[in-house]
N, C-alpha and C positions, 0 to 999 in steps of 0.2 A: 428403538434407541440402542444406541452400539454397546452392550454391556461391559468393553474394556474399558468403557468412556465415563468420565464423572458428569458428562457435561453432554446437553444436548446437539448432536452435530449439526452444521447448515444444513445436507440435506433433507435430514427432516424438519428442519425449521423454512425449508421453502417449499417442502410440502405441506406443511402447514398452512402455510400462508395461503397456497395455491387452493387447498382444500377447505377455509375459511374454515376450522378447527380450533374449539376452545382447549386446548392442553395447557401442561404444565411444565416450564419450558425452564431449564438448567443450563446458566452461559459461567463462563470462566472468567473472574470480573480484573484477571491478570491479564487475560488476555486482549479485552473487552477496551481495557483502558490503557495498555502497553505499547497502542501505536506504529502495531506491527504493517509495515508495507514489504512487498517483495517485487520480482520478477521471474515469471515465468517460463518454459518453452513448451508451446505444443507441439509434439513432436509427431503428433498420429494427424488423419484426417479424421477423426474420433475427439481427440484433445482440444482440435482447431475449432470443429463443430460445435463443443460445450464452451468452447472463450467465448465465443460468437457467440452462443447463447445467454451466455450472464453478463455478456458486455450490452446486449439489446435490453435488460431489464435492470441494468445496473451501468449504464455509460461513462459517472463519473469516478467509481471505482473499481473497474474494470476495463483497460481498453489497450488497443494495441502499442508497441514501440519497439523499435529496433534498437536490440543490445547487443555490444561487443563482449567479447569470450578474448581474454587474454592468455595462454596455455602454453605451457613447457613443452617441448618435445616436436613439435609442425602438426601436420596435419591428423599424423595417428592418436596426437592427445585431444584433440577435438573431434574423435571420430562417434562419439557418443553424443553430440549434436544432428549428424544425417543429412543428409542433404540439404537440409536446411541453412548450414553454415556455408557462408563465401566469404570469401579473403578481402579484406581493405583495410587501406591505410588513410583515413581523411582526419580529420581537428576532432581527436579526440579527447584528446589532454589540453589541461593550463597549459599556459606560454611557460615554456621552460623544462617540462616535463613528459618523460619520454617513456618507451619502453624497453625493461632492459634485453639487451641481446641474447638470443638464445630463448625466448620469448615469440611466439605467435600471433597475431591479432585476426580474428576477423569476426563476421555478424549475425546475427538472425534473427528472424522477428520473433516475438515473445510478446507477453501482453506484461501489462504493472498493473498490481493488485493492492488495493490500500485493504487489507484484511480486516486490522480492527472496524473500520468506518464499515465494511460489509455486515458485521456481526450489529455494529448498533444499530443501522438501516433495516436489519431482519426484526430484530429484541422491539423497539420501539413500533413496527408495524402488529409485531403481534401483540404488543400490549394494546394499541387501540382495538383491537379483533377483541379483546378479554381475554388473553391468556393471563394466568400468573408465571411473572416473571419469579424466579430467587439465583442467586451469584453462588457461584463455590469459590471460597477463595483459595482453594487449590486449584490449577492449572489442567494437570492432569495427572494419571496416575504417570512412575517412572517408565514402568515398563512397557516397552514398544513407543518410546518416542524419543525424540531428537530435539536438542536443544540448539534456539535462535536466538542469537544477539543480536541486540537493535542498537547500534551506536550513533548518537546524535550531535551534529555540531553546526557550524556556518559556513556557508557557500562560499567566502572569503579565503576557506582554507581545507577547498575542494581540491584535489588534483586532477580533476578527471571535467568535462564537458559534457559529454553523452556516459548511459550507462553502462560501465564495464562489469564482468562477471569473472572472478579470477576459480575455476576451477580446480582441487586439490583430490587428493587421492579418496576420500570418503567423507568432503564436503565440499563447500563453494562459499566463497564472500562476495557480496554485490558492494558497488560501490556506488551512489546513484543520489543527483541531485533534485532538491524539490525547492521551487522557489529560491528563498533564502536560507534556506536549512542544506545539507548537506549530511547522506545517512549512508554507514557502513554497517550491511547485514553480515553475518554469520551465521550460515546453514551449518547445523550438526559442527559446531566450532563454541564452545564457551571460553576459550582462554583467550584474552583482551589484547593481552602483549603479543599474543603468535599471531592473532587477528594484523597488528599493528605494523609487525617485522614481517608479513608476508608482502601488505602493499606494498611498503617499500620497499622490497628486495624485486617486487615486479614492474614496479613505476619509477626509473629514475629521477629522486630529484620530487620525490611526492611531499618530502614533510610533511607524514600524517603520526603526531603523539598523542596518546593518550589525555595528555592534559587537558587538548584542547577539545576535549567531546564534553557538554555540557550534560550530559544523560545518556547512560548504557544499562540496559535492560537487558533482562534474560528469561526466555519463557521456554516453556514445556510444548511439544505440538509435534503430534501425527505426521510423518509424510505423506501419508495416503488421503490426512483431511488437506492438505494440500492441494490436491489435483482437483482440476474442472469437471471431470468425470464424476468424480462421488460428489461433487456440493451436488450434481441434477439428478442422481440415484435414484428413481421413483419418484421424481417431479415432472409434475405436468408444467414445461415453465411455460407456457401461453399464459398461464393463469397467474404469476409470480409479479404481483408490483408491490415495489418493497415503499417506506417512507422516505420522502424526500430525492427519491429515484426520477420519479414519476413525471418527465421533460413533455411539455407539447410540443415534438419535434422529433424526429427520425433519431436513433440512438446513436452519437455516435462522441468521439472527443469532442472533434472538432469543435461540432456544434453545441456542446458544452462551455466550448472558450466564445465564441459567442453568445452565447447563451450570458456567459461571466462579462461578455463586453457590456453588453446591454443593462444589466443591471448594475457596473459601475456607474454607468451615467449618472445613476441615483445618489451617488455618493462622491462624484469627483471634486466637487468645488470643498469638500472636507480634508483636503488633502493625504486621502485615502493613501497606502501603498499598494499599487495593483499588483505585484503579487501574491501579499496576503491578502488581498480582496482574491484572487483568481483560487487558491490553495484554500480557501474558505467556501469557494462553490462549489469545487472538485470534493471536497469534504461532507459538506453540510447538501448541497445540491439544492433542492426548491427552496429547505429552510431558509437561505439566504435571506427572504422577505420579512422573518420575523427577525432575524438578525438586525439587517438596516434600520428597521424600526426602532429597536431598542436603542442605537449605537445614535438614533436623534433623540432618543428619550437620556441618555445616558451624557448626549455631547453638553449641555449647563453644565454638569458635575465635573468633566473635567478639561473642558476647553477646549481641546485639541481634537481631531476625525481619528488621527491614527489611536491613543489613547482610551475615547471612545468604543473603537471599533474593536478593540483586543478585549477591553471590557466585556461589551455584549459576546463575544465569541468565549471569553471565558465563561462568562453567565448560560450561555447555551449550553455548552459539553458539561456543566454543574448540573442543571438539571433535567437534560433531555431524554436519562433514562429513569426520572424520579416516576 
């Protein structure tokens, strides 16, 4: 265990797993429950190796997507991208909204990583193993780590289409849609308003206020517990199936959203919303089947599938790590 660490890191908690280990096992329950998603870049053939690693054992919180880098200065301010980065300008932005002059755009692949849903997929596999779980509800210690804002609001008052990653001088904000949510991270950035007045001074025309974010969070966290490299440290992942991971089906998105087609059908005449039907597989993964269940156990009580269906989903994240 990483002795700077209050908390037990992934990698050994997927050696664990791999190694069918009764330990005693320390999560950070800010972290656990704070909903933290980001995006990544692999930049090594080392990096890309370990995506592709945790993306085969983990498909629905873990998988590739190409994200734009919007950057001051041309091309030598995205020179800490590599080759990786190439230049385009396609339907990035809302109808209306631009980017401002003097400004760069272009892309590279990178993978999205829903992190919290990672760490309960780990916690929950090893409490059926018999670990004892216990939470700190300290984050983590100050020192050596970097603070991430999770800013939450609706896709109604996204500026953005695909996701963009506005790099700054010793941080970065992502801006990046999910479903009908709409979420601006702050890597190594905790002040809300500079957060605020950066997009729009790089998005023409973003109207992004503070007001309208219904939940901003702020957590403690490693850079180095970041990378795809240290989560597989001394893991065997051949051996790594986490809960609710566990697809009969080649890993991949795609076949994830399939995967989410197929199991609407179960619930479409309840006049489900398929996104949050889809954003509830990508989350929850196989669990989906105890969800549905519940959300017809649940629909007498109150009428409605959507209704229903938020119910059982809030019922599930209440007690899935009890």
């Amino acid at each position: 265990m990483d002795k700077s660490s209050c908390y037990t890191p992934l990698c050994e908690m997927f050696a664990t797993v791999a190694q069918k280990e009764k330990k005693n096992i320390v999560a950070p329950l800010k972290l656990v429950k704070g909903g933290l998603r980001f995006v990544a870049f692999a930049k090594t053939k080392a990096e890309t190796a370990a995506a592709e690693t945790i993306h085969r054992f983990a498909p629905n919180l873990v998988y590739g997507e190409k994200v734009y880098i919007a950057a001051k200065g041309g091309i030598r301010a995205l020179f800490s991208f590599g080759s990786i980065a190439t230049k385009e300008s396609p339907d990035v932005f809302r109808d209306g909204v631009s980017l401002t002059p003097g400004f760069t755009l272009k892309s590279a692949p990178a993978y999205r990583v829903n992190y919290s849903r990672l760490w309960v997929a780990a916690l929950r596999t090893l409490k059926q193993m018999g670990c004892e779980i216990s939470y700190s509800e300290k984050s983590t210690p100050e020192v050596g780590y970097k603070p991430v804002t999770i800013m939450e609001g609706v896709f109604r008052q996204s500026p953005i289409k695909k996701t963009v990653i506005i790099p700054l001088d010793d941080a970065e904000i992502m801006l990046m849609n999910r479903g009908d949510t709409f979420y601006i991270i702050g890597n190594n950035i905790c002040d809300q308003q500079k957060i605020v007045t950066t997009v729009n001074s790089v998005l023409t025309n973003a109207s992004v206020y503070l007001k309208n974010f219904k939940s901003i969070t702020t957590l403690n966290i490693s850079e180095s517990e970041r990378l795809f490299e240290s989560w597989l440290q001394g893991v065997d992942a051949d051996k790594v199936s986490l809960n609710g991971c566990a697809f009969e089906f080649s890993p991949s998105a795609a076949d994830v959203i399939g995967y989410s087609d197929m199991k609407y059908d179960e619930v479409k005449r309840m006049d489900i919303s398929v996104n949050s039907f889809k954003n509830a597989v990508f989350d929850f993964g196989t669990n989906i089947d105890t969800i549905i269940e519940q959300t017809y156990d649940l629909y007498s009580e109150y009428h409605k599938g959507q209704a229903a269906f938020d119910a059982a989903v809030e019922k599930w994240v209440g007690e899935e790590l009890d």
